[in-house]
Phi, psi and omega in degrees: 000111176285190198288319199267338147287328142351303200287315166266041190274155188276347183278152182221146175303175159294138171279167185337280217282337181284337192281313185279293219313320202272336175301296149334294172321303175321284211326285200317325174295306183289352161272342148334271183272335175267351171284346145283339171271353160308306194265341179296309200245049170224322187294300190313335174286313169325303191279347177275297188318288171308022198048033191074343197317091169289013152295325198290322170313306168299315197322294185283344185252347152308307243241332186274277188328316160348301183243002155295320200272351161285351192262305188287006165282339198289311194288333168296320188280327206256008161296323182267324195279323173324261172014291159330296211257007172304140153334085213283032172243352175337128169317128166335286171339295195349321228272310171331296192309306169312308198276345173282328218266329203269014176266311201286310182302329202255343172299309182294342187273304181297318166334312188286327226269275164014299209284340192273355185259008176267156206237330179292134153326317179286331227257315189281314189304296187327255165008301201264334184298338208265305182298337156284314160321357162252329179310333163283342156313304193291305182320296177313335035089299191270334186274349165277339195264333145329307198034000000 
């Protein structure tokens, strides 16, 4: 694409205020989700290294949490400024898409709070296997809503 196609192209940056929200939403999904599939493949290397020592194991998911659980209050406000902004040509659908991604988001937020209060092992693998697999969902979710 040379420079004069460019120049008429229909595409436009983001404005200001549209550039932090999706910029926020991202940043906060990817420590959402990808800092749980990160701490997934980190605990088994954690209990070999450490002999299983689960203080060390609480240590690090206290230490994760720290910073998940403000990314996911994040995704939640910008998640409502999203909303604000829908689009008024948006596909009929869009509104279907939306209300699954925001089923899937509140599965993954209770999934997680379940998986850090849990005391069985099955209870802790479950709980955290169902939040991450819907924090990947929801993502997939938000790149259709992107579109």
């Amino acid at each position: 694409m040379d420079h004069s196609q460019i120049a008429s192209s229909t595409v436009q940056l983001a404005s200001a205020a549209d550039s932090v929200r999706i910029f926020l939403h991202v940043t906060a999904a990817t420590i959402w989700v990808g800092g749980q599939f990160t701490l997934a493949a980190l605990v088994p290397v954690l209990r070999k290294a450490t002999g299983n020592n689960s203080e060390i194991i609480k240590a690090v998911a206290k230490g994760f949490n720290k910073i998940a659980w403000p990314s996911f209050a994040v995704l939640i406000a910008t998640g409502i400024w999203n909303m604000t902004s829908i689009p008024k040509d948006a596909p009929s659908n869009y509104s279907m898409v939306l209300g699954m991604k925001m089923m899937i988001v509140l599965l993954s937020g209770l999934a997680a709070f379940m998986h850090s209060r849990s005391k069985n092992p099955k209870s802790v693998a479950m709980w955290g296997s169902i939040s991450g697999l819907a924090a990947l969902a929801a993502t997939y979710f938000g790149a259709l809503l992107a579109g």
